[in-house]
Residue frames as a rotation matrix with the C-alpha (Angstrom) as fourth column:
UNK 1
0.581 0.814 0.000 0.00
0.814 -0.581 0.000 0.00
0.000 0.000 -1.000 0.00
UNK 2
-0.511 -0.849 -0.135 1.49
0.833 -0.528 0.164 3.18
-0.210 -0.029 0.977 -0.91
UNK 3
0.138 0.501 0.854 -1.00
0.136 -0.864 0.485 6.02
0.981 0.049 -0.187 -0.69
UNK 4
-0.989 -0.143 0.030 -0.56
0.035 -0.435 -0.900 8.52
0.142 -0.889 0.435 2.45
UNK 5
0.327 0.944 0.047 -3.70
0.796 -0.303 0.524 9.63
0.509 -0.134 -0.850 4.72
UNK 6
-0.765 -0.446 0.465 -4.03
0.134 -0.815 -0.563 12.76
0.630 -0.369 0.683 6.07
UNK 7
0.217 0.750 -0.625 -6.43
0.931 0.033 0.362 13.54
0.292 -0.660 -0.692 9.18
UNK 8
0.346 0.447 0.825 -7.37
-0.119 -0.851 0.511 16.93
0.931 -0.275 -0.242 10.75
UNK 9
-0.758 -0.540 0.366 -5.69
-0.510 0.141 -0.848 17.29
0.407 -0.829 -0.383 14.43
UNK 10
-0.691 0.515 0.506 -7.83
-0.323 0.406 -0.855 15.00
-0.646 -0.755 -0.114 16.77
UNK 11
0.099 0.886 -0.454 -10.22
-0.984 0.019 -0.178 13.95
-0.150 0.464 0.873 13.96
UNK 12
0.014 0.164 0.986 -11.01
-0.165 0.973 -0.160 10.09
-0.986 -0.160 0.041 13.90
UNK 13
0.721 0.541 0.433 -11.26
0.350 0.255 -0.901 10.47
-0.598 0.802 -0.005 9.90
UNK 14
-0.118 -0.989 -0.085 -8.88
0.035 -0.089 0.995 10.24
-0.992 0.115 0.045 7.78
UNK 15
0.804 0.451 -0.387 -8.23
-0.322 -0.217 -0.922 11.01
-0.500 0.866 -0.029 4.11
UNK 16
0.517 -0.543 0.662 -6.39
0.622 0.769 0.145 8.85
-0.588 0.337 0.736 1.47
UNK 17
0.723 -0.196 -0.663 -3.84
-0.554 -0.737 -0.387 11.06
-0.413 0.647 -0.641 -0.78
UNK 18
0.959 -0.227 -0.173 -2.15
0.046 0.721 -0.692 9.30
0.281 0.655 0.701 -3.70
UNK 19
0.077 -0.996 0.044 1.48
0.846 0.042 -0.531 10.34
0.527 0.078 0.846 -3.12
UNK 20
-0.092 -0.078 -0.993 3.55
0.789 -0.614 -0.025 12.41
-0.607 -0.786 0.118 -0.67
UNK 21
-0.896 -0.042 0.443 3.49
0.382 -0.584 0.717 15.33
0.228 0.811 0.539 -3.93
UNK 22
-0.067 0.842 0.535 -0.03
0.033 -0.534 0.845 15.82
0.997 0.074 0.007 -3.49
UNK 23
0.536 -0.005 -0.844 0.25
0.844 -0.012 0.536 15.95
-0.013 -1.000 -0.002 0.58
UNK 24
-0.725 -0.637 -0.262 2.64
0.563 -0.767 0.306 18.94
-0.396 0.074 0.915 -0.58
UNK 25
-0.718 0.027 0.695 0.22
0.579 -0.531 0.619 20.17
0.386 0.847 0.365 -2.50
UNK 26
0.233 0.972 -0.010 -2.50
0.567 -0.127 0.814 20.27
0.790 -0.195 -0.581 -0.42
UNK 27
-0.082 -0.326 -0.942 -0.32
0.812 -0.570 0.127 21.71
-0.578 -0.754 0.312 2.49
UNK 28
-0.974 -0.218 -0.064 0.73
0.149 -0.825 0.545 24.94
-0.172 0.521 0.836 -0.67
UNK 29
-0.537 0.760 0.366 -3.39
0.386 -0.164 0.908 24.93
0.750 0.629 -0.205 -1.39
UNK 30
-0.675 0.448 0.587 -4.03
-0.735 -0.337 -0.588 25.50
-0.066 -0.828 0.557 2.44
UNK 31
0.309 0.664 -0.681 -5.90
-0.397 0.740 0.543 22.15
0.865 0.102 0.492 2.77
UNK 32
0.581 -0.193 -0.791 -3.75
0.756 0.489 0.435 21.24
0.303 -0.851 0.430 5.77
UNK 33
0.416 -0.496 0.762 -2.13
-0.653 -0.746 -0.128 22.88
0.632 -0.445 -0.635 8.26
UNK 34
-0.066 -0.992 0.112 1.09
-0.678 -0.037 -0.734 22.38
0.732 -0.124 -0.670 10.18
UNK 35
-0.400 0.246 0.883 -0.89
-0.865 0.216 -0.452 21.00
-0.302 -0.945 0.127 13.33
UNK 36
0.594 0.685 0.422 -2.77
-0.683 0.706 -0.186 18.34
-0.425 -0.178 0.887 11.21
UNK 37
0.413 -0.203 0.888 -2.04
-0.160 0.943 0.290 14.46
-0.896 -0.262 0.357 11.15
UNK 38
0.629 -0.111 -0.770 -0.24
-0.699 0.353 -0.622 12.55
0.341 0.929 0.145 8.31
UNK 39
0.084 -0.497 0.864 0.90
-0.235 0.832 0.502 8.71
-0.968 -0.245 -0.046 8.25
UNK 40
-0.144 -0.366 -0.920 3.08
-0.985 -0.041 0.170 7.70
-0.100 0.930 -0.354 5.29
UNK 41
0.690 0.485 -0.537 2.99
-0.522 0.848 0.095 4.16
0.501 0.215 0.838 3.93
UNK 42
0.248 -0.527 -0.813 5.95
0.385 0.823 -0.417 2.95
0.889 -0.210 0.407 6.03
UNK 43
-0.602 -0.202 0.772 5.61
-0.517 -0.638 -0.570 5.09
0.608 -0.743 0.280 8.74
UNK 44
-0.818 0.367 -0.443 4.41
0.538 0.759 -0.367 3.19
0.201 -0.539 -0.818 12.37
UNK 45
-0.275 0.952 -0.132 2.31
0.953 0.251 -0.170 5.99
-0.129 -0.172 -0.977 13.19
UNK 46
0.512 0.343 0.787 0.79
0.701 -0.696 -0.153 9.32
0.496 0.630 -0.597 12.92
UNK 47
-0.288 -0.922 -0.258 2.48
0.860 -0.367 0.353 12.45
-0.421 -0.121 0.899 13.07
UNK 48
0.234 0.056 -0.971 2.26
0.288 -0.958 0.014 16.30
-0.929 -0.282 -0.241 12.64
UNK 49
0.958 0.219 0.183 2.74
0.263 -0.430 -0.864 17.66
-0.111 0.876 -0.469 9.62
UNK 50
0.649 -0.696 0.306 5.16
-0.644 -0.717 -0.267 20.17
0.405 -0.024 -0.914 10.48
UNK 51
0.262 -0.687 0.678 7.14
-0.751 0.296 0.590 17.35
-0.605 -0.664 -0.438 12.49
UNK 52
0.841 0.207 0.499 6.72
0.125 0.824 -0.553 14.82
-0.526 0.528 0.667 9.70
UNK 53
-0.036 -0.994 0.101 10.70
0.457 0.074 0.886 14.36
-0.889 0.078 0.452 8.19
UNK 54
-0.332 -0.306 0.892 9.53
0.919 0.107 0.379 14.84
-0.211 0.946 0.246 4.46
UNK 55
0.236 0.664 0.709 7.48
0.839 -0.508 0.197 17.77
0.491 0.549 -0.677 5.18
UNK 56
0.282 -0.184 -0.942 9.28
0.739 -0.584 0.335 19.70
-0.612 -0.791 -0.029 8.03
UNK 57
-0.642 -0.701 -0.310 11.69
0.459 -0.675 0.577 22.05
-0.614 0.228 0.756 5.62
UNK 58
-0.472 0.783 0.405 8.46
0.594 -0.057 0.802 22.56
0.652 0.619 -0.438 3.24
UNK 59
0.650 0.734 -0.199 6.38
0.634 -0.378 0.675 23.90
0.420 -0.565 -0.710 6.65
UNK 60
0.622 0.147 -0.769 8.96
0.560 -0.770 0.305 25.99
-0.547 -0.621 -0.561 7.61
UNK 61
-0.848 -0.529 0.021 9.76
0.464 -0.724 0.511 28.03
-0.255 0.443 0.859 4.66
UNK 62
0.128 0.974 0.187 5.67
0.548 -0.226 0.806 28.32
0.827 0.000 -0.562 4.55
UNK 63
0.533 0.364 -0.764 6.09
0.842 -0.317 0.436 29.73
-0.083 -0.876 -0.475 8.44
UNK 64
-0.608 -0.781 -0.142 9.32
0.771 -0.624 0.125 32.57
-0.186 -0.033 0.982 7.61
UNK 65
0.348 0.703 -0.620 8.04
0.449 -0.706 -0.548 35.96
-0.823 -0.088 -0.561 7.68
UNK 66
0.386 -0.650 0.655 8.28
0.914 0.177 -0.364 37.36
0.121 0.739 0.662 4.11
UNK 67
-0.231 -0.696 -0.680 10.46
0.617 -0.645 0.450 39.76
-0.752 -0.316 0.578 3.17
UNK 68
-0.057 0.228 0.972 8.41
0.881 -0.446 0.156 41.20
0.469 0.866 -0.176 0.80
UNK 69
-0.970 -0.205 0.128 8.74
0.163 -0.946 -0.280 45.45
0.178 -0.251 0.951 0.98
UNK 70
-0.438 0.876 0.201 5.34
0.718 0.476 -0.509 46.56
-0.541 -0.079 -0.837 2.23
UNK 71
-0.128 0.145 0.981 2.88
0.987 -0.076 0.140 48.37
0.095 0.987 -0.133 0.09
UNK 72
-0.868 -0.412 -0.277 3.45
0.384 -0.911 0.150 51.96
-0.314 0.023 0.949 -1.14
UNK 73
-0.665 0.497 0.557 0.24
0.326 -0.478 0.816 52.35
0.672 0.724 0.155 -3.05
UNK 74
0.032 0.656 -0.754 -1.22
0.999 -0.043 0.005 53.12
-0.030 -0.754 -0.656 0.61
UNK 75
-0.155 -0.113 0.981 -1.81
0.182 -0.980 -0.084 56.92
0.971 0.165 0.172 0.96
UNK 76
-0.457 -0.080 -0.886 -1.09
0.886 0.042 -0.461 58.24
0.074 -0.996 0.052 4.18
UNK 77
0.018 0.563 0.826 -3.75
0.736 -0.566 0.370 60.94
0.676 0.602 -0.425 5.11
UNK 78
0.596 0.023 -0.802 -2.76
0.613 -0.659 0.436 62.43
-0.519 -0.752 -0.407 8.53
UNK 79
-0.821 -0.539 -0.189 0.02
0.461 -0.820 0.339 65.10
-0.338 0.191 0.921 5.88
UNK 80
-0.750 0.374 0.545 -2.95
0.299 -0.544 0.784 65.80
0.590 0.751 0.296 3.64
UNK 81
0.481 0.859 -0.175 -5.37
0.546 -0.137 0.826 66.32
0.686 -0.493 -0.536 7.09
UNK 82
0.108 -0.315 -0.943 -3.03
0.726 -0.624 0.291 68.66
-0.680 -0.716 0.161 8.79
UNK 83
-0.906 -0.228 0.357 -2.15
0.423 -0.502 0.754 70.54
0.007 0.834 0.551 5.19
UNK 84
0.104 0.625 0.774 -6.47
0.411 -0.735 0.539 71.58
0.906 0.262 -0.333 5.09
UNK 85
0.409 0.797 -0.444 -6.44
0.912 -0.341 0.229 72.66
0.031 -0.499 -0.866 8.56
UNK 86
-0.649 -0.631 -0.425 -3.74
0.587 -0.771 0.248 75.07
-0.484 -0.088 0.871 8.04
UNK 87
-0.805 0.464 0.371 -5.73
0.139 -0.460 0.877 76.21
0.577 0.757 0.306 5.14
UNK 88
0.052 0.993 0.106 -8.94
0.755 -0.108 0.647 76.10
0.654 0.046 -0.755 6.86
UNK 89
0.452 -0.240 -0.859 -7.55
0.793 -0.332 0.511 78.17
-0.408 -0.912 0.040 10.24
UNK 90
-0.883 -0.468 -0.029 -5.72
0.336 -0.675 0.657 80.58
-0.327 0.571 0.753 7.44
UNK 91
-0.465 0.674 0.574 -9.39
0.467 -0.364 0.806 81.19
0.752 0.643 -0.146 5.75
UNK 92
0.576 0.459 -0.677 -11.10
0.816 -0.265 0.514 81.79
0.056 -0.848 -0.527 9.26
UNK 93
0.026 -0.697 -0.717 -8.48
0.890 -0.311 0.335 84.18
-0.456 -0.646 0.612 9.79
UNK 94
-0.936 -0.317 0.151 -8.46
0.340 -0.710 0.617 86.03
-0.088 0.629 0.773 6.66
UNK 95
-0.544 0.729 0.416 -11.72
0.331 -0.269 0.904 86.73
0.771 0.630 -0.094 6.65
UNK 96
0.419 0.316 -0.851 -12.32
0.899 -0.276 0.340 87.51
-0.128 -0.908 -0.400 10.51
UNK 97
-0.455 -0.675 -0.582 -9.64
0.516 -0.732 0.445 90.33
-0.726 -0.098 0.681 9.78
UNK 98
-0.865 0.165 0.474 -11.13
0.347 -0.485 0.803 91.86
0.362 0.859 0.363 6.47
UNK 99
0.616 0.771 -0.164 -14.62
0.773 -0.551 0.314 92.00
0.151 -0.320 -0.935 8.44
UNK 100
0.624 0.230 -0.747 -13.30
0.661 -0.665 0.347 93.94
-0.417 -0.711 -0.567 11.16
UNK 101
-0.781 -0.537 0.318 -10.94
0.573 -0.416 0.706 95.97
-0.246 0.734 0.633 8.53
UNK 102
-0.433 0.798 0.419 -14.29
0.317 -0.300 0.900 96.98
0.844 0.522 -0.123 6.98
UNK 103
0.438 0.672 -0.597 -15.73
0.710 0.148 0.688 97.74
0.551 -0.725 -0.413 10.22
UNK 104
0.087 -0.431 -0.898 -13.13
0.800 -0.506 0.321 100.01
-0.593 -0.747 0.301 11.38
UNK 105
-0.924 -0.312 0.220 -12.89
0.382 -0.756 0.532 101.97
0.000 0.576 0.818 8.19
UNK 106
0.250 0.945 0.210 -16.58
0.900 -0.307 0.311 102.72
0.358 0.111 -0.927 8.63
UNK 107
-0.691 -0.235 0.683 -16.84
-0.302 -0.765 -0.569 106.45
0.656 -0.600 0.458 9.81
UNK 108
-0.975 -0.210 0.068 -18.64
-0.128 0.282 -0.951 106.94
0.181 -0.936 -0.302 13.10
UNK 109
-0.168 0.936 -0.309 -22.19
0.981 0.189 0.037 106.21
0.093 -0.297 -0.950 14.19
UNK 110
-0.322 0.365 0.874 -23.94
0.401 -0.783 0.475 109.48
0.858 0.503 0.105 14.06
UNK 111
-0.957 -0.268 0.113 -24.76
0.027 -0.470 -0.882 111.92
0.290 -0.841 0.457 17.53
UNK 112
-0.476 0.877 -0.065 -27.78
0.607 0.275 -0.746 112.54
-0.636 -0.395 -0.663 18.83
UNK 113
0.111 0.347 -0.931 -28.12
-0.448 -0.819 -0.358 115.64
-0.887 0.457 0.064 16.71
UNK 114
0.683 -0.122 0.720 -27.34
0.663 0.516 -0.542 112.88
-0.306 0.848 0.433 13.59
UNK 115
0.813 -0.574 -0.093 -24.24
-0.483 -0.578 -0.658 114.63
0.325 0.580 -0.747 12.98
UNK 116
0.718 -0.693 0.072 -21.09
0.625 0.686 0.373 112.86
-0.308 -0.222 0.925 12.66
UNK 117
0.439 -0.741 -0.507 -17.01
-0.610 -0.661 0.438 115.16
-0.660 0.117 -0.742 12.58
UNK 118
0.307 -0.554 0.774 -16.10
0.804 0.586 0.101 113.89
-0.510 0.591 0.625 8.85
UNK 119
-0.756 -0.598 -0.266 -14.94
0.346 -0.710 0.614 115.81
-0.556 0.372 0.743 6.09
UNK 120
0.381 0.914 0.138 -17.47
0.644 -0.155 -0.749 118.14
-0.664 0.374 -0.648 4.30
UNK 121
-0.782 -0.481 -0.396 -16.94
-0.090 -0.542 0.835 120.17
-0.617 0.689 0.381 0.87
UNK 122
0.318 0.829 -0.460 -19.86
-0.661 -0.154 -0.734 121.13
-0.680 0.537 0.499 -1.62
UNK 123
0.643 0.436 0.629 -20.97
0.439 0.463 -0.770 118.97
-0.627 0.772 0.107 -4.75
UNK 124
0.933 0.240 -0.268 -19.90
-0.050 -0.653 -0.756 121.70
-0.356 0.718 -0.598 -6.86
UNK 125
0.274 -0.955 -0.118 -16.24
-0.832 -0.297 0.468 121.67
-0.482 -0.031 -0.876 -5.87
UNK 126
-0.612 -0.464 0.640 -15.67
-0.222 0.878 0.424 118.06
-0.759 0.118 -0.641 -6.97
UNK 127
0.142 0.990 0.015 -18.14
-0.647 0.105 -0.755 117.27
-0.749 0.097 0.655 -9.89
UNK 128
0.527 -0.478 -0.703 -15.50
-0.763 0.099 -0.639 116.68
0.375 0.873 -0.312 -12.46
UNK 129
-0.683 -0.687 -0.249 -13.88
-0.573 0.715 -0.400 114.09
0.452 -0.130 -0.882 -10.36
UNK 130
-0.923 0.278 0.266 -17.01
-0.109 0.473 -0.874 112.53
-0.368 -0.836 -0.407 -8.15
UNK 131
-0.547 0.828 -0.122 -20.28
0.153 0.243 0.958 111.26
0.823 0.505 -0.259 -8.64
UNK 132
-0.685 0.267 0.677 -23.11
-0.717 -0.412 -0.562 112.01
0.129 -0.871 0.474 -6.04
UNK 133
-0.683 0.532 -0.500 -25.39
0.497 0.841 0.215 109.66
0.535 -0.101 -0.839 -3.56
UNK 134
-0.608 0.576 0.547 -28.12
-0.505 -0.812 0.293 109.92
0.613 -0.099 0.784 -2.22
UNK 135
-0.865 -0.041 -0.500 -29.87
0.085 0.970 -0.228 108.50
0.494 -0.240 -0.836 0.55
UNK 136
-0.766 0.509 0.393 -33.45
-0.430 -0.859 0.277 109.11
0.479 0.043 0.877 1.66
UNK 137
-0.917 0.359 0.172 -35.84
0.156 0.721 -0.675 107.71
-0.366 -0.592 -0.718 3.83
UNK 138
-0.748 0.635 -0.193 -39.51
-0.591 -0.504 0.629 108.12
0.302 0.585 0.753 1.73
UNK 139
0.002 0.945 0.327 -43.02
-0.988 -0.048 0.144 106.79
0.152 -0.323 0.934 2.53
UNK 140
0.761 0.027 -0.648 -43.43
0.024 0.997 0.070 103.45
0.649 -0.069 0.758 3.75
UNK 141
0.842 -0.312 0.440 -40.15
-0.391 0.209 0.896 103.97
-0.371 -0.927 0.054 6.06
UNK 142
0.539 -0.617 0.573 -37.65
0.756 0.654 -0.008 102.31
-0.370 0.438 0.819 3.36
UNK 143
-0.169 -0.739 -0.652 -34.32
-0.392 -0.557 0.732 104.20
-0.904 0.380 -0.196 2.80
UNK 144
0.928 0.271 0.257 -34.24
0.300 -0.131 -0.945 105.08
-0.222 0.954 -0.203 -1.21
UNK 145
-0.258 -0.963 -0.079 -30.52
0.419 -0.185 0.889 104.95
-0.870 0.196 0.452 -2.61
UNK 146
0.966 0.241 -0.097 -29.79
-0.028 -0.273 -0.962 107.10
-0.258 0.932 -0.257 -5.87
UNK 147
-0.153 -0.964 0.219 -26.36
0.647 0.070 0.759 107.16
-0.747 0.257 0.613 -7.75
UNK 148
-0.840 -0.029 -0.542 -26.40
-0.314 -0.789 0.528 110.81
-0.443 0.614 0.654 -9.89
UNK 149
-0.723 0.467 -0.508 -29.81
-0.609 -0.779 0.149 110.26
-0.326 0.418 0.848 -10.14
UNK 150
-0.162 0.357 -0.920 -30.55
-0.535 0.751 0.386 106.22
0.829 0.555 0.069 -10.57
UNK 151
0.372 0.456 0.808 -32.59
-0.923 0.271 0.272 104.60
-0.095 -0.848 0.522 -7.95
UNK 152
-0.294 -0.455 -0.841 -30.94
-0.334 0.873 -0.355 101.48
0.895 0.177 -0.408 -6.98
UNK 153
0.825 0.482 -0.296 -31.69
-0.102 0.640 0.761 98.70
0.557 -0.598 0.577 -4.57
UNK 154
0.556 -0.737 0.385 -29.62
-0.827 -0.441 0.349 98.12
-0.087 -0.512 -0.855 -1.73
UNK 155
0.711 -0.002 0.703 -28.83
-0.086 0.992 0.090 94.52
-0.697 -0.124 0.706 -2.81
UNK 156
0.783 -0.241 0.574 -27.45
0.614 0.449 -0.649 95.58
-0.101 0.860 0.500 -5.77
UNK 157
0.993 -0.056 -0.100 -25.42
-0.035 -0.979 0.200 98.12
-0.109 -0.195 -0.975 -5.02
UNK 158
0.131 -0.881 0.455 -22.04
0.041 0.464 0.885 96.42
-0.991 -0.097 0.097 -5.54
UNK 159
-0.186 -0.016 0.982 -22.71
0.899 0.401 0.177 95.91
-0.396 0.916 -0.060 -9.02
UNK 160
0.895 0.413 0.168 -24.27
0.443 -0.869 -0.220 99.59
0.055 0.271 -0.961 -9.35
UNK 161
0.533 -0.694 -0.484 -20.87
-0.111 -0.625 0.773 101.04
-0.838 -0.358 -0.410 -7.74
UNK 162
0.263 -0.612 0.745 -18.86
0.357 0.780 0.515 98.93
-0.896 0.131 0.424 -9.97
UNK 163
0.313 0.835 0.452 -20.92
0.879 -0.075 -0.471 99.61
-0.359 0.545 -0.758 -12.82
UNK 164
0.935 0.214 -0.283 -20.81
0.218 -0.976 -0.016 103.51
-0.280 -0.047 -0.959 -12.49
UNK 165
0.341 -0.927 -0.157 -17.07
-0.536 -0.329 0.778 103.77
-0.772 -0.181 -0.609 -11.82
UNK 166
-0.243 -0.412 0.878 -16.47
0.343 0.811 0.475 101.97
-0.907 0.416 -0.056 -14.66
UNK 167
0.087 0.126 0.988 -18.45
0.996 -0.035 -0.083 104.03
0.024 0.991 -0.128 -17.13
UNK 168
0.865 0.238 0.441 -17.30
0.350 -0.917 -0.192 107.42
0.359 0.320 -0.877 -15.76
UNK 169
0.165 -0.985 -0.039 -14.07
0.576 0.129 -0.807 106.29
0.801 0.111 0.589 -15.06
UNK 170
0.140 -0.146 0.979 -14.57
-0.704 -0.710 -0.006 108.90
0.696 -0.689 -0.202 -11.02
UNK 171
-0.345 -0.341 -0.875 -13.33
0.378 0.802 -0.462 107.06
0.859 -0.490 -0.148 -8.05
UNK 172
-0.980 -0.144 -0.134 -14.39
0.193 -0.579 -0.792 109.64
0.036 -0.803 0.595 -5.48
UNK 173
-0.389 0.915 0.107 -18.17
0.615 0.171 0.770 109.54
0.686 0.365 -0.629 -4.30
UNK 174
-0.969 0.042 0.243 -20.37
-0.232 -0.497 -0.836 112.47
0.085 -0.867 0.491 -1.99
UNK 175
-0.595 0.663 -0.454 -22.81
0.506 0.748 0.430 111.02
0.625 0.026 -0.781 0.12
UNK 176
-0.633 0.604 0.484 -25.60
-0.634 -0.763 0.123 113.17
0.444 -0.229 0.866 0.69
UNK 177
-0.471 0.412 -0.781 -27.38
0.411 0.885 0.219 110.30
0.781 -0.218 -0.586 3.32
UNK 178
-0.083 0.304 0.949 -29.94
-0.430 -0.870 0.241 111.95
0.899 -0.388 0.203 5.34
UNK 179
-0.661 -0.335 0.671 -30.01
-0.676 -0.121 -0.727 111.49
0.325 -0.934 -0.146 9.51
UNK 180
0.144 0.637 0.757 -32.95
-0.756 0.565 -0.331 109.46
-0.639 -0.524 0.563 10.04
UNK 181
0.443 -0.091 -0.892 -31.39
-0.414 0.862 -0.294 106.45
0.795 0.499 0.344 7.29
UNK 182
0.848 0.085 0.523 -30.29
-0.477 0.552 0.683 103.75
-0.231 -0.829 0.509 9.40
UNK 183
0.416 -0.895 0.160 -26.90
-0.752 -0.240 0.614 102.59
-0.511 -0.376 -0.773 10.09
UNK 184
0.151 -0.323 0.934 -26.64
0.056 0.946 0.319 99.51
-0.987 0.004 0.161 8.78
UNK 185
0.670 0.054 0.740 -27.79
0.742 -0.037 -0.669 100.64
-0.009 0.998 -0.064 5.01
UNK 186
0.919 -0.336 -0.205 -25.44
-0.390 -0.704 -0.594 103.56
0.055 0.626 -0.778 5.49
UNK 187
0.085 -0.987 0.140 -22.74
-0.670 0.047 0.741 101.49
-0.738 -0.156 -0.657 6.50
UNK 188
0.526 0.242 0.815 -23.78
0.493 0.694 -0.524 99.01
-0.693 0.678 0.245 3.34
UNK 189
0.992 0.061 -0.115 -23.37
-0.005 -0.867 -0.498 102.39
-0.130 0.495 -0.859 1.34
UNK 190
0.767 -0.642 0.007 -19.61
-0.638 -0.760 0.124 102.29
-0.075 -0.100 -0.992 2.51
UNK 191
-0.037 -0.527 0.849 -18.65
0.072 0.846 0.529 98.53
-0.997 0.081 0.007 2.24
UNK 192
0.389 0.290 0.874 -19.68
0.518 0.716 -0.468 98.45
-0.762 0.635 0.128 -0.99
UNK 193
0.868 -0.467 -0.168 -17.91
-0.486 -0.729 -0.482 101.96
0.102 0.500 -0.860 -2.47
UNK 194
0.383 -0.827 0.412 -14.80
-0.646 0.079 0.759 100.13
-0.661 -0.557 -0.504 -0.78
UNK 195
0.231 -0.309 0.922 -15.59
0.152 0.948 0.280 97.50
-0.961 0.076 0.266 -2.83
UNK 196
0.935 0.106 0.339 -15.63
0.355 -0.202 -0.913 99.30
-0.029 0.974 -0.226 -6.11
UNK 197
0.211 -0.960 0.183 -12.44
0.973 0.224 0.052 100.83
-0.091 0.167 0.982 -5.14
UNK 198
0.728 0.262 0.633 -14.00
0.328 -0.945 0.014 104.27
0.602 0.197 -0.774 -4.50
UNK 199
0.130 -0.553 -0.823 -11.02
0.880 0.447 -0.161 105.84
0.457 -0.703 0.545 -2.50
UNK 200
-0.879 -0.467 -0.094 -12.74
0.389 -0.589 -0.708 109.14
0.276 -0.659 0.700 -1.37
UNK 201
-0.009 0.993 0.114 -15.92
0.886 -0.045 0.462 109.88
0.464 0.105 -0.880 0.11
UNK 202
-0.991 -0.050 0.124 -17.14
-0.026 -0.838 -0.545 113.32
0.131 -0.543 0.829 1.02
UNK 203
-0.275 0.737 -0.617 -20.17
0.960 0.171 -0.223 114.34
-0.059 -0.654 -0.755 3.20
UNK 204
0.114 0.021 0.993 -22.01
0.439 -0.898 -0.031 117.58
0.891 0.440 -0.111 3.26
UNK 205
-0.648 -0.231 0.726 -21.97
-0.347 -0.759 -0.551 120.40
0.678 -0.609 0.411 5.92
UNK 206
-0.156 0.760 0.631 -23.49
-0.962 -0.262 0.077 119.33
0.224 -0.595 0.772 8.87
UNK 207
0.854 0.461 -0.240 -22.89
-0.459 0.886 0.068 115.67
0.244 0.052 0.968 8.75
């Protein structure tokens, strides 16, 4: 008789395999492991795999840890998660600072008498270089903006500034904004010249 068996550790059942070759094979297919049984044809009795003369040097170049390099195509994300928060702590920043930039270049909140200590200089003197607002509070309670004469919304007023300075080529704007407009739309009034790139504003007398 010349066929091996091979049994599972502690298993009463055994399994016939033609030749020790395919007892290799089945060890390289992962069918057995190191712990389970094998009795050759002239062997007295069973035996371990891994202890088993023909198969020991076979089970332990299967056990060596390899020596393969390990893989590169992993991407390590803790550089590319410290890289946004810089960025994200750099946006927060820049844009806490521009507010309050904009906020400080505002002129002042207005007295009780609605008069505020800016510069003041007639229409007339500047016409050739400036363009003139207007701000009015008119029935219904709703401040009325004009730009030399065009009623604009306050929503749009970015685009109006732009707009203007662009087709009359003045950078310099006098805001004729009367005491009872509220603060907020005149300070709109002044974020949004800033934004156009208006870089003087005059006020009349008395304001």
């Amino acid at each position: 008789m010349s066929t091996w068996r091979v049994r599972h550790e502690g298993s009463p059942h055994a399994v016939e395999v033609a030749s020790a070759q395919r007892v290799l094979e089945g060890i390289r297919d992962g069918d057995w492991e190191a712990t389970d049984e094998v009795r050759g044809p002239t062997d007295a009795g069973w035996s371990a795999i891994e202890d088993h003369p023909l198969f020991a040097e076979t089970m332990a170049e299967m056990e060596q840890p390899s020596n393969e390099p390990p893989d590169e195509t992993r991407l390590d994300m803790n550089p590319l998660i410290d890289v946004a928060l810089v960025l994200l702590i750099f946006f927060i920043l820049t844009a806490t600072y521009a507010t309050l930039r904009r906020a400080i270049e505002l002129p002042p909140e207005p007295d009780k008498e609605g008069k505020t200590a800016n510069k003041t200089i007639k229409m007339e003197d500047i016409k050739d270089r400036a363009f003139k607002v207007t701000v009015r509070v008119e029935e219904g309670g709703k401040p009325v903006i004009r730009i030399d004469g065009k009623t604009v919304s306050v929503d749009d007023l970015d685009r109006e500034f732009q707009e203007h300075v662009k087709a009359t080529g003045r950078k310099e704007m006098y805001a004729d904004v009367a005491p009872d407009v509220p603060w907020g739309v005149e300070a709109r009034l002044y974020d949004a010249a800033k934004g156009a790139d208006i870089h003087q504003i005059y006020w009349p007398k008395g304001r």
